[in-house]
C-alpha positions in Angstrom: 121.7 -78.7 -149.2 121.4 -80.1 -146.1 120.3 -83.8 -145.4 116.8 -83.0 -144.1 116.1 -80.8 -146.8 117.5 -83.7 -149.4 115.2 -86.2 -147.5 112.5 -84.3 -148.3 112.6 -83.8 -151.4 112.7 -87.4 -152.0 109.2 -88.0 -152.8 107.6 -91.2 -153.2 106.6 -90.9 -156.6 110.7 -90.4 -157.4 111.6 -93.6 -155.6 109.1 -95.1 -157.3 110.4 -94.1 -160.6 114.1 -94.6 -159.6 113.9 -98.1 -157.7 112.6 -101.5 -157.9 112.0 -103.5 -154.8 110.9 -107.6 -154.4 108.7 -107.8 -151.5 109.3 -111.8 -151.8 113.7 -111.1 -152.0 113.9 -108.0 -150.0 116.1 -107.1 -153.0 116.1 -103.3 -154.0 117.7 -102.3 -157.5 118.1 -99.6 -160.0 116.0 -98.9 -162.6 118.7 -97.2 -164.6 120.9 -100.4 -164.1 118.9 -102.9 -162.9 122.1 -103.6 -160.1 121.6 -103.9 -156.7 121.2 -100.7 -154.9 122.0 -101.8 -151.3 125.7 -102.3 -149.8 126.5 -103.4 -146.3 126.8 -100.7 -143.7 130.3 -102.5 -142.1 130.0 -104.1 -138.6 126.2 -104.0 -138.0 125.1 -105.9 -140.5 122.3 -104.2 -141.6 121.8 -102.7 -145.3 122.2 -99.0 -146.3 121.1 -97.3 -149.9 121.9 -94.1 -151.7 119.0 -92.1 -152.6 119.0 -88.2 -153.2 122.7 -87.4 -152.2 121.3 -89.2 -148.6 122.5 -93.0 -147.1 119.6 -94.3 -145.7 118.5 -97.4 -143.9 117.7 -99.8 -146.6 114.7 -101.1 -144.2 113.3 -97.8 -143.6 113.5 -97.0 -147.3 111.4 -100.0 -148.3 108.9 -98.7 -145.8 108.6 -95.6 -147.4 108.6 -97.5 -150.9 105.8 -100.0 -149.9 103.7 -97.7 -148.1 104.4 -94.2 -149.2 105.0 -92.9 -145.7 108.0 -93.0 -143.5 107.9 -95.2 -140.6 106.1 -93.8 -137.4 109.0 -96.1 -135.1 112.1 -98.3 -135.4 111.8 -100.7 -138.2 112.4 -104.5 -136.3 113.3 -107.9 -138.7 111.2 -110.0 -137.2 113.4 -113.0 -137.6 116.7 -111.2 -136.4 118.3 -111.2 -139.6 119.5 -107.7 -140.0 120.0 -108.3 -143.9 116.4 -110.2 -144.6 114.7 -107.2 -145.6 111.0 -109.2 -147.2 108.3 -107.3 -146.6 106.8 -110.1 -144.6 110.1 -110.0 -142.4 109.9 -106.2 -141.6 107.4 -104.4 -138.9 107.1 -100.7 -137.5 107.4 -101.1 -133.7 108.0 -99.0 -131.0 111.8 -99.0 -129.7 110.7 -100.9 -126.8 109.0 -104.0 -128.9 112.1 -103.8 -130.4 114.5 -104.4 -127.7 112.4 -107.7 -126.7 112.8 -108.9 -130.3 116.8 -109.7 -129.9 119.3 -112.1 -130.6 120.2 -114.8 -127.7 123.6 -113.6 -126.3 126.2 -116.0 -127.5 127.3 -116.7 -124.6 124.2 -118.0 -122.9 124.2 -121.3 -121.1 120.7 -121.8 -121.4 120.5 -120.4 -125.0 117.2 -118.2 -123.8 117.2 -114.6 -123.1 116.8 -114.7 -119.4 117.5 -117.9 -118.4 121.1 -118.3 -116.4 122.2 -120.7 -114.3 124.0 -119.7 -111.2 126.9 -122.3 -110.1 126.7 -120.5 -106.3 123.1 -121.0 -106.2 123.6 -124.5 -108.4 120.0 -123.1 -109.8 118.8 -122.2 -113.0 117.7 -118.6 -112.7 114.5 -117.0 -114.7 114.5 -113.3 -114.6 112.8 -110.7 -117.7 112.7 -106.8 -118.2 110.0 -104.7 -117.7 109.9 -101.4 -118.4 113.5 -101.4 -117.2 113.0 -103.5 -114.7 114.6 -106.9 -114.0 111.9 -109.3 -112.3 112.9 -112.4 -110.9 110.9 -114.7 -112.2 112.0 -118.0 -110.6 114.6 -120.2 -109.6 114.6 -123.8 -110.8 116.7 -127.5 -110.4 116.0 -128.0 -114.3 116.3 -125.6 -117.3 113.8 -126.4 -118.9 111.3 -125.1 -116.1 113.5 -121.8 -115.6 112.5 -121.6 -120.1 108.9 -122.7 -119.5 108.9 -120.1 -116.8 110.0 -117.7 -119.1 108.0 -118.7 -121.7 104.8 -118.2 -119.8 105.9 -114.5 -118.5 106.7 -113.5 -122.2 102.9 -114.2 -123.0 101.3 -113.1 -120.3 103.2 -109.8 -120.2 102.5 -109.8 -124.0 106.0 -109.6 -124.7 105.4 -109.9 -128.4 102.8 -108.7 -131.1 
């Protein structure tokens, strides 16, 4: 039986009947057991369940548990935290809302996506992405305007829901 197949046959009405989930936890466990369902999927961070024979996506599965429908896009943690799967922490976005919803590089002077400072310039440099491309946004003598400057073009570009 192949995957797609197996997917489909898991209806809501059996997850419903095999799982419990706590919007408030983002905890998903057997009803058989009453253990945990989820494990880690390794590097990514993010957690995976077992349902039908299939490994699935433990945020798209609560989707489909909650709502009774699949997700239409990519499911983005609002907070970042690839493991905080409460309902309140989990949205259906479109792959490019999801992009603009990530983690700060660790290795960001100015710890702001899009905010650098440039030591040949001795400026602090504001740029952002738009529909893949980079616009400069500014250069600045304090980092704090080169963030305010980003700050401003993340709203009025409507960067986030």
């Amino acid at each position: 039986m192949t995957t797609k197949k197996k997917l489909k046959d898991l209806t809501h009405e059996k997850v419903l009947k095999l799982f419990d989930y706590n919007p408030d936890t983002g905890v998903i466990t057997r009803k058989s057991t009453g253990k945990i369902a989820t494990f880690s999927d390794g590097s990514h961070g993010y957690l995976r369940i077992s349902a039908q024979g299939v490994s699935l996506s433990a945020h798209r599965f609560i989707w489909f548990y909650v709502h009774g429908f699949w997700p239409a896009n990519q499911i983005d943690h609002i907070n970042r935290v690839r493991d905080d799967n409460r309902l309140e922490n989990l949205r259906d976005v479109s792959t490019k809302l999801n992009a603009r919803n990530r983690t700060v590089d660790k290795e960001s002077p100015s710890g702001v996506n899009g905010v650098n400072y440039s030591k040949a310039r001795r400026k602090w440099i504001a740029r952002i992405k738009v529909d893949g491309e980079n616009l400069l946004l500014g250069r600045y003598n304090y980092k704090d305007q080169a963030i305010i400057a980003r700050q401003a073009a993340e709203k009025a570009l409507r960067f986030y829901e």
